[in-house]
C-alpha positions as CSV (number, residue, x, y, z in Angstrom):
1,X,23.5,-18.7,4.2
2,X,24.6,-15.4,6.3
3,X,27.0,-15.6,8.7
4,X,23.8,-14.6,11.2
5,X,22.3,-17.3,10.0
6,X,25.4,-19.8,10.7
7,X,24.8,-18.5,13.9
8,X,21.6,-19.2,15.1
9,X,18.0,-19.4,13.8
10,X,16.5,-15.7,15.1
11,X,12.9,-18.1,15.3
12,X,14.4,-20.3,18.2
13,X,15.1,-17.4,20.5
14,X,11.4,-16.6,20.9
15,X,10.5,-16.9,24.5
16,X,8.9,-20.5,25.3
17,X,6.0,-18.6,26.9
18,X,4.8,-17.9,23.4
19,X,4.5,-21.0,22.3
20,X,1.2,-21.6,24.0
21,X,-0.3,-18.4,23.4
22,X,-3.5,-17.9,21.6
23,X,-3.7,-15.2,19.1
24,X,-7.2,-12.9,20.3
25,X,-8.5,-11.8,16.6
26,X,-12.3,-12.0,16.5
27,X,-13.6,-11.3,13.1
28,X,-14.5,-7.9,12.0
29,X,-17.7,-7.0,11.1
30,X,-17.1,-6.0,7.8
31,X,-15.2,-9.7,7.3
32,X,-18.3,-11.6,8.9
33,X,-20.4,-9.7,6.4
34,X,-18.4,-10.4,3.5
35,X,-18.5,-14.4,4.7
36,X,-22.1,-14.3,5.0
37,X,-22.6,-12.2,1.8
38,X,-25.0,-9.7,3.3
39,X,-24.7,-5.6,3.8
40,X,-22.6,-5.0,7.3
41,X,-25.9,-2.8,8.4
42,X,-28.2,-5.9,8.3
43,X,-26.0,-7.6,10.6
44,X,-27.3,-7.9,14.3
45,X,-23.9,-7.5,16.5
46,X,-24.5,-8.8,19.9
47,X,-21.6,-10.8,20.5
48,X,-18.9,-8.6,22.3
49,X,-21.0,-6.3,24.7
50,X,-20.7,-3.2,23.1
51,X,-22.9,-0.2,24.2
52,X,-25.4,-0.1,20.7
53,X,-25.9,3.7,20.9
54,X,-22.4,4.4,20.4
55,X,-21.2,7.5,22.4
56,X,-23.3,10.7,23.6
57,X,-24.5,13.1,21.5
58,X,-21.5,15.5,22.6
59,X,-18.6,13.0,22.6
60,X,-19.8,12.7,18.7
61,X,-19.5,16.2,18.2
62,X,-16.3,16.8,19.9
63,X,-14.6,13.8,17.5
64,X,-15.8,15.5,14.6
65,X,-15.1,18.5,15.6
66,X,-11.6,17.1,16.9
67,X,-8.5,19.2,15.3
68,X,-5.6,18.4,16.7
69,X,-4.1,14.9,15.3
70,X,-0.8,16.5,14.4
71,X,-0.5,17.3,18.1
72,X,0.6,14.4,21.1
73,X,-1.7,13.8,23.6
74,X,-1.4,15.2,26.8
75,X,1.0,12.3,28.4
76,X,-0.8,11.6,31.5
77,X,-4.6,12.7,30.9
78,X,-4.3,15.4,33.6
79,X,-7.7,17.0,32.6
80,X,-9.7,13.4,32.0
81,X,-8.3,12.5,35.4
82,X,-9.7,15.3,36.8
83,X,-12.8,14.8,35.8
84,X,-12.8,10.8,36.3
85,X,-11.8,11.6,40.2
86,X,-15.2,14.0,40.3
87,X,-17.0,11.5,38.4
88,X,-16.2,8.4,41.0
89,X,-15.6,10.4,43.8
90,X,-11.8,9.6,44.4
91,X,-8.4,11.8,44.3
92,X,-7.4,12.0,40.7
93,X,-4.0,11.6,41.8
94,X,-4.6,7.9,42.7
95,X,-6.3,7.6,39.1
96,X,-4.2,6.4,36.2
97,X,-5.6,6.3,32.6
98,X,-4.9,3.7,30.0
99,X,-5.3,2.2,26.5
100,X,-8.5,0.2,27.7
101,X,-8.3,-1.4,30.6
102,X,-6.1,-4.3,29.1
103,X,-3.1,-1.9,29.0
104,X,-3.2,-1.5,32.8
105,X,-3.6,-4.9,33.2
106,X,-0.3,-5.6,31.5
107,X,1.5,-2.9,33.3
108,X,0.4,-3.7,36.8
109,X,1.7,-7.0,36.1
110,X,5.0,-5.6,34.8
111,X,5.6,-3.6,37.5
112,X,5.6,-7.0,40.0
113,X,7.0,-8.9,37.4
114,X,10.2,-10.3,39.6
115,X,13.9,-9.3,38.3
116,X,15.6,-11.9,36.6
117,X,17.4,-12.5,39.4
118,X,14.2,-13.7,41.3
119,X,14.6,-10.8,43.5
120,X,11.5,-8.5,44.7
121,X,8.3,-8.8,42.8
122,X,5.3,-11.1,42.4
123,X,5.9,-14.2,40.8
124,X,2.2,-15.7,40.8
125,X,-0.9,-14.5,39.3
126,X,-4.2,-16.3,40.6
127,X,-7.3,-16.3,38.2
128,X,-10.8,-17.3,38.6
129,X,-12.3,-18.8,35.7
130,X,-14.3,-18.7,33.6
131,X,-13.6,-14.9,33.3
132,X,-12.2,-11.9,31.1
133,X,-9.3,-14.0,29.4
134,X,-6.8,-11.2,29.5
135,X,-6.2,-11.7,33.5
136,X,-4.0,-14.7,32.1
137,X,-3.0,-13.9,28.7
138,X,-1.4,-11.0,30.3
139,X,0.5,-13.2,33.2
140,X,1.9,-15.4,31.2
141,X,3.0,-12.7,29.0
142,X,4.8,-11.3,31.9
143,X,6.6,-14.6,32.7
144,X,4.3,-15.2,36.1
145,X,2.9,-18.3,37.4
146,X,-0.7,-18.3,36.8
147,X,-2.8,-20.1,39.3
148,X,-6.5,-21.3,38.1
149,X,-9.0,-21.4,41.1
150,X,-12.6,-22.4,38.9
151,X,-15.1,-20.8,40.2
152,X,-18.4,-23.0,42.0
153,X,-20.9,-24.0,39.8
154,X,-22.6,-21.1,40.1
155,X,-19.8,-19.1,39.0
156,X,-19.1,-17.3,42.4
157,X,-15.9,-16.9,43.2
158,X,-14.4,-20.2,45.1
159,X,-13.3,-17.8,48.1
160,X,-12.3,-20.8,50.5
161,X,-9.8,-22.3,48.1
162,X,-8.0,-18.4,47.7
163,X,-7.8,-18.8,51.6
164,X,-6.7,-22.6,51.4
165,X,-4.1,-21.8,48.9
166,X,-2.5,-18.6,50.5
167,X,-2.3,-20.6,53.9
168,X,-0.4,-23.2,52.1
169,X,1.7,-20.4,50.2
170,X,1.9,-17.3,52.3
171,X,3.8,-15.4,49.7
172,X,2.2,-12.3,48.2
173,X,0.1,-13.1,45.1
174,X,-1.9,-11.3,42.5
175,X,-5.5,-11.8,42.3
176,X,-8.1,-10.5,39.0
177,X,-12.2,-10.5,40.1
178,X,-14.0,-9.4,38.0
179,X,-17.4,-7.5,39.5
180,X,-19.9,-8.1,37.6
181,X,-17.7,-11.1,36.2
182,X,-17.4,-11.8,32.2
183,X,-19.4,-13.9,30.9
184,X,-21.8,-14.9,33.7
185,X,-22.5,-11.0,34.9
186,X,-22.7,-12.1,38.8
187,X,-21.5,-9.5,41.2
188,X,-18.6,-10.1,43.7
189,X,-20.6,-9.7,47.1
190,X,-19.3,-7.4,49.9
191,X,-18.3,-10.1,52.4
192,X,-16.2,-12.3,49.8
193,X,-14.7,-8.9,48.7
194,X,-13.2,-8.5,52.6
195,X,-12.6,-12.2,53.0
196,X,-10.1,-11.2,49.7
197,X,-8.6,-8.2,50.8
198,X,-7.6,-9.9,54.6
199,X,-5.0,-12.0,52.6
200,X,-1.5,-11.7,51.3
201,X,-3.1,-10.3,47.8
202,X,-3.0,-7.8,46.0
203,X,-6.9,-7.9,44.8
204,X,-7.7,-6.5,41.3
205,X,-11.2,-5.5,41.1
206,X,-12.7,-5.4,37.0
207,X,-15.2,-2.8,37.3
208,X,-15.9,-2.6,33.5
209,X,-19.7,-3.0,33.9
210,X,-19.9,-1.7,37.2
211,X,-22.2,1.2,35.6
212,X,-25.0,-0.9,34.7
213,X,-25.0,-2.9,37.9
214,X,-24.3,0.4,40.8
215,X,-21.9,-0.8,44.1
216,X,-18.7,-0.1,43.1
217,X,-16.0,-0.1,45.6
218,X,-13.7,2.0,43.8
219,X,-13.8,4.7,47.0
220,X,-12.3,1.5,49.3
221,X,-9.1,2.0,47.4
222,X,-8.0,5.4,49.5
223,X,-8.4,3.2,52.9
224,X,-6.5,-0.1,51.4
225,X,-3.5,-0.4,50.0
226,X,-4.0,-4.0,48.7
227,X,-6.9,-2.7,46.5
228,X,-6.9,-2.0,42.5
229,X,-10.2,-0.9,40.9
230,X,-9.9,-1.4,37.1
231,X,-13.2,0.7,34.7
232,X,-13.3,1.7,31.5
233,X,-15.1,4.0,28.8
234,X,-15.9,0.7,26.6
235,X,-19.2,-0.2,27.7
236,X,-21.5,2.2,29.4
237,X,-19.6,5.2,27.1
238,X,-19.8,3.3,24.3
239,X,-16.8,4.0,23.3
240,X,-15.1,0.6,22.5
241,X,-12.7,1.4,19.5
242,X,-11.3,4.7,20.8
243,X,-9.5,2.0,24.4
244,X,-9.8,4.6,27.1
245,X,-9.8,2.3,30.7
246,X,-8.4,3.7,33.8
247,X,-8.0,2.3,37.2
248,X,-7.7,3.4,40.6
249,X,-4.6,2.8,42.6
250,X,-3.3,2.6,45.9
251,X,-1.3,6.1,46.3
252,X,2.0,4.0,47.0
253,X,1.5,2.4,43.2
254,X,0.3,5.4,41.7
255,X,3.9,7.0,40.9
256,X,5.4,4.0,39.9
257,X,2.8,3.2,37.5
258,X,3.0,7.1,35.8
259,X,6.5,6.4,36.2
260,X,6.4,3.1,34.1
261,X,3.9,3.5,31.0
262,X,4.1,4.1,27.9
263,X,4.5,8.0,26.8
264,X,1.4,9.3,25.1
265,X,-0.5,6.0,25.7
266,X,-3.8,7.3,25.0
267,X,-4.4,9.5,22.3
268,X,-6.0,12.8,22.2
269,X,-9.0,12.1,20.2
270,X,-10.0,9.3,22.8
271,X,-9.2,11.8,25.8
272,X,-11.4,14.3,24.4
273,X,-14.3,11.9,23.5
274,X,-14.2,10.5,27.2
275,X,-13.8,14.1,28.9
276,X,-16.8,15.0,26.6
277,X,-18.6,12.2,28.2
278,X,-18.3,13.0,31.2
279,X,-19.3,16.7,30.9
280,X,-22.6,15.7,29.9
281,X,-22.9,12.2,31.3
282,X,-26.7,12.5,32.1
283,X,-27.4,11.5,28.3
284,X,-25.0,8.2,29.0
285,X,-26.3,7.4,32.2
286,X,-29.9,7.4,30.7
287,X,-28.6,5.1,27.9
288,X,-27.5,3.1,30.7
289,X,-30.7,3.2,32.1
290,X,-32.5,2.0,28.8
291,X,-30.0,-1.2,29.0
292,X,-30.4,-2.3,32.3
293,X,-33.7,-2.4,31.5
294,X,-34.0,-4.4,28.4
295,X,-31.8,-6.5,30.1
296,X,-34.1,-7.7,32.5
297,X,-36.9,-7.5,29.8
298,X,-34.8,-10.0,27.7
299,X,-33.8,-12.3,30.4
300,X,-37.4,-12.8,31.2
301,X,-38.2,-13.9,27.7
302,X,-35.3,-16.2,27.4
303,X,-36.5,-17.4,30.8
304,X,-39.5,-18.7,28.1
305,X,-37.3,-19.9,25.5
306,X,-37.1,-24.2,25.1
307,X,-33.6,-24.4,23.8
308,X,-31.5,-21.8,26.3
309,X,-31.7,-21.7,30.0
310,X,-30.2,-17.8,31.1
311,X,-28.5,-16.9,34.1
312,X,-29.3,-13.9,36.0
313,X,-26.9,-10.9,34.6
314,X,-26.0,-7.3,36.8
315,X,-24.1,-6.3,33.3
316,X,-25.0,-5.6,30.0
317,X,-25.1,-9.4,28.6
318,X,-26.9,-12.7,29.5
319,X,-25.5,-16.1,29.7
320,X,-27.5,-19.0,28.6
321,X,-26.6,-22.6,28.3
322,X,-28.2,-24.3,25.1
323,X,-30.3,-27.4,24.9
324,X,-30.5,-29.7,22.3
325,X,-28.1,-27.9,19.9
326,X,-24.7,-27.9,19.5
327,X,-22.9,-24.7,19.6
328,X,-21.9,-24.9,15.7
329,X,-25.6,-25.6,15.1
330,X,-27.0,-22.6,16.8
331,X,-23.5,-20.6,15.3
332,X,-25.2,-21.6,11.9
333,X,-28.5,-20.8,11.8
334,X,-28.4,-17.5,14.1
335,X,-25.9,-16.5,11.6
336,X,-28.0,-17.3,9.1
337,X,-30.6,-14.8,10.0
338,X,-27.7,-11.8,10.4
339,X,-27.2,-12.7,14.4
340,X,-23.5,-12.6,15.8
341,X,-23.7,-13.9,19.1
342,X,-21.1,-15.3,21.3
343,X,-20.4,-19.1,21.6
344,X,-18.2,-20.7,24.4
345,X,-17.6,-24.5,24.7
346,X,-14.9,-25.3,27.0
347,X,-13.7,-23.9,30.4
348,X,-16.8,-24.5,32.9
349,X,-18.7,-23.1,29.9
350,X,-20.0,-26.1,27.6
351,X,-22.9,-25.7,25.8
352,X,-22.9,-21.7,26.8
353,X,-23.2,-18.9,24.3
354,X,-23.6,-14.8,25.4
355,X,-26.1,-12.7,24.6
356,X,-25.0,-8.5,24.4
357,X,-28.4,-6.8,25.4
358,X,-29.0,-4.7,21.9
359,X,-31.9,-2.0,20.7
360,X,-35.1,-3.3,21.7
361,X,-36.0,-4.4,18.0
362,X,-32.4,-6.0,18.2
363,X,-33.3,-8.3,21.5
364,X,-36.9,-8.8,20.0
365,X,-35.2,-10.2,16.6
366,X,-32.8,-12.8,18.7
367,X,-36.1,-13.9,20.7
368,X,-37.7,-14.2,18.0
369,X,-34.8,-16.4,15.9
370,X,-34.4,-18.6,19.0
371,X,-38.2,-19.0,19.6
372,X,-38.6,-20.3,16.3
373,X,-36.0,-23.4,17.3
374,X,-37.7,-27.1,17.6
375,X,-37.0,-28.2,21.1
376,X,-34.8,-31.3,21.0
377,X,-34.4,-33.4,24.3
């Protein structure tokens, strides 16, 4: 034994925080098509709301085109935030690019995270499940006190209880919504929105489907300096593996922010895909417009189908509660037919699985797989 070793055990100083954690690793598609033993291009992905075209036609081209790997990225996106502020409408100064949107989740967080000293800072994080599970991961990763407020049956957002709790605790808190909300795809209304922002919070709008649902709020942020509008080029850019989010922040958070991220935290290839985006966003928009859509085409078929009941979706995916199967069941024999959807079970979402709207022939194949299912009582 070293004299390190005599010392201490290096595993017992990892922060108790960590002990509870879950590790997020979904399977790859090239591992669930070696487990199933089938080509990867059979495979019908529709289980992590992914844009199915990819990216434009010109955001293709400029990442094969793309020459400049042995270069760092610009540090702070300057031109992409130019272009994001035209895009939105807002002052690119108050715009702050990340590495997806989880990154700026993690370092809004860090910059409230209170001194060890328990000085200054935000010490609570209040959630809203069921919802995007980084809003937590990331709180607890930053040593705050998260704070679950489920949301109603219908999965609004329980808006009384944020007002109960904050006149029972006064002290400023911070607060993820998520409009349309992940998994359900319901909308934050207008007036719940204001009911929010008249508290001691600091409300933290999720914006990443905004596109495919219109309304977003993000040009409230200039008038309010308790307002934090979170997008991303995931979804309607479909550009998922190259993590380009970006939020809009209240102009007394926007220097800090710049101040505390990462150097070169996006990299150049995923700056130039999303400013190519944007410089010819008619071709996304439209592939937005085929989505939205075949979204409503494939909730009214599900609307037919025995063994799911859906639930009205502004975003890109449809939530349906399953009857007479067990999750596992349904895992099994979707799977069996090349189908990857999503499958909940716990959390205000028993018995739920998510449905990514696909291609057309992609919705028509999960209609058709769920259509042929027995009905069970």
């Amino acid at each position: 034994m070293s004299q390190g070793e005599e010392r201490f055990r290096i595993a017992d100083l990892i922060g108790a925080r960590v002990q509870g954690m879950q590790e997020y690793a979904p399977e790859p598609l090239a591992e669930t098509a070696r487990r199933l033993g089938v080509p990867m291009e059979t495979l019908i992905k529709l289980d992590a709301n992914e844009n199915p075209y990819g990216p434009t036609d010109r955001a293709a081209q400029v990442l094969r085109e793309y020459g400049e790997h042995h270069r760092y990225p610009d540090p702070i996106s300057r031109r992409l935030r130019q272009a994001i502020g035209a895009y939105i409408g807002v002052d690119p100064e108050q715009v702050l690019v990340g590495n997806g949107s989880d990154e700026l989740i993690d370092l809004l967080l860090r910059l409230f995270r209170p001194a060890p000293d328990a000085s200054g800072g935000i010490g609570q994080v209040l959630d809203c499940p069921p919802t995007f599970g980084m809003y937590s991961f990331y709180g607890v990763a930053n040593d705050m006190q998260v704070i679950e407020l489920p949301r109603l049956p219908d999965y609004a957002v329980d808006v009384a209880a944020i007002e109960a709790l904050c006149e029972k605790d006064p002290r400023p808190k911070v607060l993820f919504v998520a409009s349309p909300n992940n998994p359900d795809g319901q909308l934050l209304p207008e007036p719940a929105l204001r009911r929010l922002l008249a508290l001691p919070l600091l409300v933290v709008l999720d914006e990443a489907y905004i596109e495919f649902a219109g309304g977003s709020r993000a040009g409230w942020v200039a008038e309010r300096d308790n307002l934090v509008v979170l997008r991303t080029f995931s979804k309607w850019a479909g550009l998922a593996g190259l993590r380009v989010g970006y939020g809009v922040f209240p102009r007394a958070l926007a220097p800090a922010l710049l101040r505390l991220k990462s150097p070169y935290n996006v990299n150049g290839a995923a700056q130039a895909a999303a400013l190519a985006t944007l410089e010819d966003v008619a071709q996304a928009q439209e592939r937005v417009r085929l989505l939205v859509a075949e979204r409503e085409r494939l909730f009214r078929r599900l609307q037919g189908v025995a063994v799911v009941e859906p639930h009205p979706s502004a975003a890109n995916y449809i939530l349906c509660r399953v009857r007479g199967y067990s999750l596992e069941e349904l895992r099994q024999r979707m799977e069996a037919q090349g189908i990857l959807l999503r499958y909940y079970g716990r959390g205000g979402l028993e018995q739920c699985i998510r449905i990514s709207v696909g291609t057309p022939e992609q919705n028509d194949a999960v209609i058709a797989a769920l259509e042929a299912l027995p009905p069970r009582s």
